[in-house]
N, C-alpha and C positions, 0 to 999 in steps of 0.2 A: 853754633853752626851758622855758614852763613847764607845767605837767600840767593834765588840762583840768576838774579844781576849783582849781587856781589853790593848790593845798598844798604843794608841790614844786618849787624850780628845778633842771632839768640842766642840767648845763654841760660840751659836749663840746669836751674839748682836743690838739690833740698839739702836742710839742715835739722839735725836734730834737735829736739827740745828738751832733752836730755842727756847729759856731760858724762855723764860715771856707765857711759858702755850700755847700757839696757839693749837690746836687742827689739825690743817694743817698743822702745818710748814713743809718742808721737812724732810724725815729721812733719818738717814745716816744703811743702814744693812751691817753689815760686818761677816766676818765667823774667827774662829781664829783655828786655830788647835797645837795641846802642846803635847809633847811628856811625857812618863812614868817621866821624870826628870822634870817636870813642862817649859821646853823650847819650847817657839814658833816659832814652823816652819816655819807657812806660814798664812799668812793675807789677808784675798779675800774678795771685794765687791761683793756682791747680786746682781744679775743682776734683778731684780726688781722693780716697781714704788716706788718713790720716797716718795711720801704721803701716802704708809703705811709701817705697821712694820711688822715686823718678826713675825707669830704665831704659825709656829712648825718647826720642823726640825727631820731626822732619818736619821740612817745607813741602807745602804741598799747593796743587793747585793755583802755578804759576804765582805765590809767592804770596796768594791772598790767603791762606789756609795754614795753621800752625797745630799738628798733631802729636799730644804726647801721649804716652803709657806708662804705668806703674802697675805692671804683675797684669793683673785682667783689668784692670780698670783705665779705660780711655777716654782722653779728653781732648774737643777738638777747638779752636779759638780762628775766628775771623778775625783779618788783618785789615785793617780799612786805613790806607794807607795817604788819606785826605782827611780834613777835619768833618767830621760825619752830620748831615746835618740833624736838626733837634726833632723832625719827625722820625728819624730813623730809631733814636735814640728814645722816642717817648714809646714808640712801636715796639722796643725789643724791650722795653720794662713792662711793656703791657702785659705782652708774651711771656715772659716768665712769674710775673704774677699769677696769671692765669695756671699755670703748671706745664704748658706746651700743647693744652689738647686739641682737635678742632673744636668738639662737641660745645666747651665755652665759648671760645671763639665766636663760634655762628649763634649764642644768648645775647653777645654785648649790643646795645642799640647803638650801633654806627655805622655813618656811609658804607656803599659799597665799595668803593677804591681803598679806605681806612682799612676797613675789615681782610683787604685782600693785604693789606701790607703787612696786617698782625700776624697772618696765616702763612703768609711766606717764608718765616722763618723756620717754620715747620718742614723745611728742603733741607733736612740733617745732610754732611758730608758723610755719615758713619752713622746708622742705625742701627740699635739693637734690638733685635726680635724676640727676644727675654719679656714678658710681659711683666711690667712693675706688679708688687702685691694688691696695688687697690686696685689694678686692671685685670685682675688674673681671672676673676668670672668671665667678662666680658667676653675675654680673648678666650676662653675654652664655649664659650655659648652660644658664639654668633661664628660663619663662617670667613677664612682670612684669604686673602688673594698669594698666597706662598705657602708653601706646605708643612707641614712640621716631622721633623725625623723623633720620634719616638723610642723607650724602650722601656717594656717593663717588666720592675722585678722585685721581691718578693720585700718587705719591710722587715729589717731585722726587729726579732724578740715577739713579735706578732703575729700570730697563727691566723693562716686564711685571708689574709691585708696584701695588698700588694698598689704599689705606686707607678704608676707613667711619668719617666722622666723623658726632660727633652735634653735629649743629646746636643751638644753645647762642645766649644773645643777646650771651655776649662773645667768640663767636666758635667753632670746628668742634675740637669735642674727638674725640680719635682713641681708637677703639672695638675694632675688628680691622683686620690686615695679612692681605693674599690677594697671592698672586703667583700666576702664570701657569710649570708645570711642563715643559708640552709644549709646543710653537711650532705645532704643527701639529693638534693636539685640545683642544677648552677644558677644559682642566683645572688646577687650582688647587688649593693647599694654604692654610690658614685658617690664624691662628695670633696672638698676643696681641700689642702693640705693645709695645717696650718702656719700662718708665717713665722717667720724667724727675725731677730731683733738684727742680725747679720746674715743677710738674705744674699746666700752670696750662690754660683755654683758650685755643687761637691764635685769632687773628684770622683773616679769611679774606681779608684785603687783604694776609698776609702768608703767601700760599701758595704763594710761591716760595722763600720761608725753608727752613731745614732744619729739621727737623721732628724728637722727640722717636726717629722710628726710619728718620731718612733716612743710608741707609749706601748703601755701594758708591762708586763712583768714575766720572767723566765716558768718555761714548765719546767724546771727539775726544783723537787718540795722537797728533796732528800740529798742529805751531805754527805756520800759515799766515798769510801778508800778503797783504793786497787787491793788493799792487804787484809779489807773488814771479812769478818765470816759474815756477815750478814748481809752484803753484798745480793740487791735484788739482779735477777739478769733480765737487760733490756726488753725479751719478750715481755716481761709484767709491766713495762709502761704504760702501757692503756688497759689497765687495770682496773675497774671498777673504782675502789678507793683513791688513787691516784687521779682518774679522771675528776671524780667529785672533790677534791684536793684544791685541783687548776681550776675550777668554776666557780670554788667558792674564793678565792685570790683573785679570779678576777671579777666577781660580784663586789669586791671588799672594794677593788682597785676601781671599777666605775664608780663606787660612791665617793670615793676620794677627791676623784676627778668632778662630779656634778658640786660638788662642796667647795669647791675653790672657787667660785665663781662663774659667769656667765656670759664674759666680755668676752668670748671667742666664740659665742653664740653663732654666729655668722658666718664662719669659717668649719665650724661642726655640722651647718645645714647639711642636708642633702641633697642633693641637685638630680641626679637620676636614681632612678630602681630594673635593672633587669631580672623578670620574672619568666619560669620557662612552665610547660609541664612534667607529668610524670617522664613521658616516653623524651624528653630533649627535643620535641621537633617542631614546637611554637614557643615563641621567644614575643617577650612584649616590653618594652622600654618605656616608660612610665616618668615625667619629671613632677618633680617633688617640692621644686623650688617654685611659683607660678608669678615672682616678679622680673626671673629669665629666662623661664622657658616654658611653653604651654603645657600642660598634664597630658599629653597622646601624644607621643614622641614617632612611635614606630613600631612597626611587628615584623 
């Protein structure tokens, strides 16, 4: 494509990294840029996932701004279209050293005019409001200047659990996990969902899928045929026997889980507690965690 004086061709490519058809194999995107003389300048990887490709790309922002996509994943490139000088360039490694945050930023011991240069790069063309997994406390604890579209629903395979996802256009990223404590007072414990190694958003046409913190195990403890005589009828589900069936499976299935380990420790905390009365008509919010949020939330 070319830029809109017409001084520039981009040429967005990928190539597979794999010959014999794979439909996964990794891809390689790369960006190539060529001047009016057909000379290429400059040859830049796509910071992008791997298993997909490239499916558009545009100039933007009067020709200093280069924006591609591949599926949900966006990537945006400044064009400096001068040889850049070496504070800019020690300023924008600083910056991503650091990870992009302010919170660092404002630790380094340097000038004031320094620290403004490190910080400016922080002016993304395209922000994503998706809180990365190591910021995802933060961003549910402290309040944000833009609102969040929410929706919540119920976690497959898991009785009384249910997840707030944030509605997303490629689909319902999960925000917090609440379960239901008491059967008989609405009360619920809040608490962080756990990450995923491919932390990506789901879709919401696949919300029967398992889910990044869908755990626990099915109530049906009986392998019945439409043709068996012995065929219980659903009124006996919560049966006595049947109930103590599902409580000792998933007695079995917490010790499972507490026996693997304790590196998700962190993400099992709990962060709030809503407690009600008998009658439903005082309510007290209770936080659990007291490195993000003080213990007397609200009533």
């Amino acid at each position: 494509r070319l830029s809109g004086n017409g001084e520039y061709l981009a040429l967005a490519a990928t190539s597979s990294a794999d010959d014999s058809g794979n439909k996964r194999a990794q891809c390689v995107n790369q960006l190539f840029l060529f001047n009016g003389q057909g000379v290429c300048l400059q040859v830049v990887a796509v910071p992008v996932s791997s298993d997909k490709r490239l499916t558009a790309f545009t100039w933007a922002h009067d020709d200093q701004v280069v924006v591609l996509a591949a599926g949900g994943d966006v990537a945006v490139g400044r064009v400096v279209h001068t040889v850049p000088p070496l504070f800019l360039l020690a300023s924008y490694r600083v910056w991503g050293l650091l990870g992009g945050g302010n919170e660092a930023v404002e630790s380094l011991p340097l000038p004031t005019r320094e620290k403004a240069m490190v910080l400016a790069h922080n002016d993304h063309i395209i922000q994503c409001r998706i809180p990365a997994p190591r910021q995802l406390c933060r961003s549910v604890c402290h309040p944000s200047c833009w609102r969040w579209y929410c929706t919540i629903r119920p976690v497959p395979r898991k009785a009384q659990t249910y997840m707030l996802c944030m509605e997303h256009m490629g689909g319902l990223v999960p925000v917090l996990i609440g379960r239901q404590i008491n059967r008989l007072l609405p009360e619920f414990e809040i608490r962080l969902p756990k990450p995923s190694p491919n932390y990506r958003a789901q879709s919401a046409s696949r919300s029967r899928s398992r889910t990044p913190d869908s755990i626990g195990i099915t109530a049906d403890v009986e392998d019945k045929t439409p043709d068996s005589p012995f065929q219980r009828s659903n009124l006996q589900r919560n049966s006595v026997w049947r109930r103590s069936k599902r409580q000792l499976r998933a007695i079995v299935h917490r010790a499972q889980q507490h026996a693997q380990g304790s590196s998700s420790a962190k993400y099992e905390e709990k962060l709030v507690q809503v407690t009600s009365n008998v009658w439903c008509t005082r309510f007290k919010v209770t936080g659990m965690s007291p490195s993000v949020l003080p213990p007397y939330l609200g009533q």
